[in-house]
C-alpha positions in Angstrom: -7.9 11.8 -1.6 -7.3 15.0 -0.3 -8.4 16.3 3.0 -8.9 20.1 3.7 -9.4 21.1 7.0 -11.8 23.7 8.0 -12.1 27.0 10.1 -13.5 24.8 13.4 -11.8 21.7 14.3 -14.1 18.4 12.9 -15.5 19.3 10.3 -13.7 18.6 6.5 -13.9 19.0 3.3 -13.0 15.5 1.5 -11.9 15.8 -2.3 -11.5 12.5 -3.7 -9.5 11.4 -6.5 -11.6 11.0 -9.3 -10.3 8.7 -12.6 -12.0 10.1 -15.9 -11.7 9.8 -19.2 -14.3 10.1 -22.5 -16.6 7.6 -21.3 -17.4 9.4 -17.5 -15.3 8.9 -14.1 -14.4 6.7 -11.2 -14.4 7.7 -8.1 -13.7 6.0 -4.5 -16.9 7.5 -1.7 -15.8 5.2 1.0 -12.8 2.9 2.0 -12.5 2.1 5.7 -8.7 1.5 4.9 -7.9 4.5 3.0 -10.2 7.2 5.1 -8.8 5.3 8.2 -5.0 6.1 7.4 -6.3 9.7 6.3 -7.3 10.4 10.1 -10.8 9.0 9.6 -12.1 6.6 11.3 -16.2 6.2 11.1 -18.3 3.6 11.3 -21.2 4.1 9.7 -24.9 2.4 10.2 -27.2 3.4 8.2 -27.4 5.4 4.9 -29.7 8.5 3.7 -30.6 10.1 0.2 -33.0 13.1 -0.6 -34.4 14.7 -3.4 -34.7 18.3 -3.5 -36.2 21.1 -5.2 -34.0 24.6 -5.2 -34.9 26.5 -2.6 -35.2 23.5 -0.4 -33.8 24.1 2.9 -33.5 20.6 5.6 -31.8 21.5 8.7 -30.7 22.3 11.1 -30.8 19.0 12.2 -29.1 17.1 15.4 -29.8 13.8 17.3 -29.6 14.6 21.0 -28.8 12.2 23.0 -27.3 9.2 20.4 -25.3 11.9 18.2 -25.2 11.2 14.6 -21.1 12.0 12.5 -22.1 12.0 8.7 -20.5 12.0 5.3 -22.4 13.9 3.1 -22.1 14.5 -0.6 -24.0 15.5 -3.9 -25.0 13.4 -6.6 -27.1 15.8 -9.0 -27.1 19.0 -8.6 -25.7 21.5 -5.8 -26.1 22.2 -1.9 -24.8 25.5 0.2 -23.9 22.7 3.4 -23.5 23.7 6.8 -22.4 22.6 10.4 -22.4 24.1 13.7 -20.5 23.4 16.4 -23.7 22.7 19.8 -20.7 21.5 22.2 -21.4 24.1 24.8 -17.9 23.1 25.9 -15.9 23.9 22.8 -14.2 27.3 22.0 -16.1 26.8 18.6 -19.6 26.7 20.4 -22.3 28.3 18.1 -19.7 29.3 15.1 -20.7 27.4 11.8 -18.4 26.3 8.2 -20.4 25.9 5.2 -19.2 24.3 2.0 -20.9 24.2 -1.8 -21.2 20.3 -2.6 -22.1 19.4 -6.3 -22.4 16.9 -8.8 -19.7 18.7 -10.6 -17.1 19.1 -8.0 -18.3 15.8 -6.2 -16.7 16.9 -2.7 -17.6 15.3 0.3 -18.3 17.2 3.7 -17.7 15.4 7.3 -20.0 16.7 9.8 -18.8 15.3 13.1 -21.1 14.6 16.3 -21.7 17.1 17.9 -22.7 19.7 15.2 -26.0 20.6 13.9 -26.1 19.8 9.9 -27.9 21.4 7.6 -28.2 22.5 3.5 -29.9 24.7 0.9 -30.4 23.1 -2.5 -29.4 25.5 -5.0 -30.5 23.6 -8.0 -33.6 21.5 -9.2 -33.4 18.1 -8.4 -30.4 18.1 -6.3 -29.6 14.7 -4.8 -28.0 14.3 -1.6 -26.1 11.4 0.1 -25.4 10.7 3.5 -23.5 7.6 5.4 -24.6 8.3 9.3 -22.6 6.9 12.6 -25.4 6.1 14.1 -29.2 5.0 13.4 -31.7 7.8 13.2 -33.8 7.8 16.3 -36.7 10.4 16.5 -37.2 10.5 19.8 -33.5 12.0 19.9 -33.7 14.7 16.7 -34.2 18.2 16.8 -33.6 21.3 14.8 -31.9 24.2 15.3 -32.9 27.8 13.4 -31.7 27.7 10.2 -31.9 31.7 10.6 -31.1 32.2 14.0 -29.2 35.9 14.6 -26.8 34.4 16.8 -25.4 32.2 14.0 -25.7 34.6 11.5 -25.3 31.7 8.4 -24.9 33.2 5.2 -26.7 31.1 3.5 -26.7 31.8 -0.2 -30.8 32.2 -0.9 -30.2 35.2 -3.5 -34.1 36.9 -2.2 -35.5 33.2 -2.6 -37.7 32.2 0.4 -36.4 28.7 1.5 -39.0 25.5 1.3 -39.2 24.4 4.9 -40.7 21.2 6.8 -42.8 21.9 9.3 -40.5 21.0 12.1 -37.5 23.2 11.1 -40.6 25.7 10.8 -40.8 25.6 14.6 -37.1 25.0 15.3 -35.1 26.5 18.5 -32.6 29.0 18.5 -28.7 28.3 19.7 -29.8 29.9 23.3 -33.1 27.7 23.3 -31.0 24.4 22.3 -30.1 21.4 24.6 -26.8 21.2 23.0 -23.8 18.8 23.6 -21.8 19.1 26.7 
């Protein structure tokens, strides 16, 4: 697999070595052993998938306290993904990467503790995948603007008003955040 690093230190952009041929493709999504000697070293607990409409956006999301790492990928369809560095202490604080994640180019996106997470779908029935580091606890989640100025995301929406929950709806800005120390 190949690992590309990204503009703030954590987050990566996994391209795994996919086997094909005329009948589909093989590919690895997880191997302790072989993400271990790539540098990564997770133990996941628990694992996600959601369906979503284009247009969807779900984030952005963070567990405060009992941080959640996650591995994120697309199965159908395509996501504009994003993570934000909420470590108050880190040169990085408030400065976000985003990366597109499809079916077709079947990259994988490591969003470490300590960053908000969010995505757009940018197709009909998009699928997403995620292995989480630890177990999702309400009492600890919370969501960051998804268009807060400070961030200034350029998320790719093309004039489309994104689908929102009702708690990203009433989400905080960076300054109004509890973030990591």
């Amino acid at each position: 697999m190949n690992v590309i690093e990204t503009a703030i230190p954590g987050p990566v952009i996994i391209e795994p070595k996919v086997f094909g041929d005329d009948r589909g493709f093989f590919l690895e999504s997880w191997n302790a052993a072989r993400f271990r000697e790539a540098g990564l070293d997770f133990d996941f607990v628990q694992d996600n998938h959601s369906r979503s409409a284009k247009g969807v956006l779900r984030g952005l999301h963070f567990q405060n306290p009992n941080p959640q790492g996650k591995l994120v990928r697309v199965v159908a369809g395509r996501v504009w993904d994003v993570a934000v560095d909420i470590r108050r202490s880190s040169p990085n604080f408030g400065r976000w990467v985003g990366v597109e994640l499809s079916a077709a180019n079947k990259r994988m996106f490591w969003v470490p503790p300590g960053f908000a997470h969010g995505f757009v779908s940018l197709e009909d029935g998009t699928e997403f995948l995620y292995k989480c580091t630890a177990l999702y606890d309400p009492a600890s989640e919370h969501s960051l603007r998804w268009d807060d100025p400070a961030l200034a995301i350029e998320w790719p929406l093309e004039g489309v008003v994104p689908q929102l929950s009702g708690k990203d709806q009433a989400a905080l800005t960076l300054a109004e955040i509890e973030g990591y120390a």
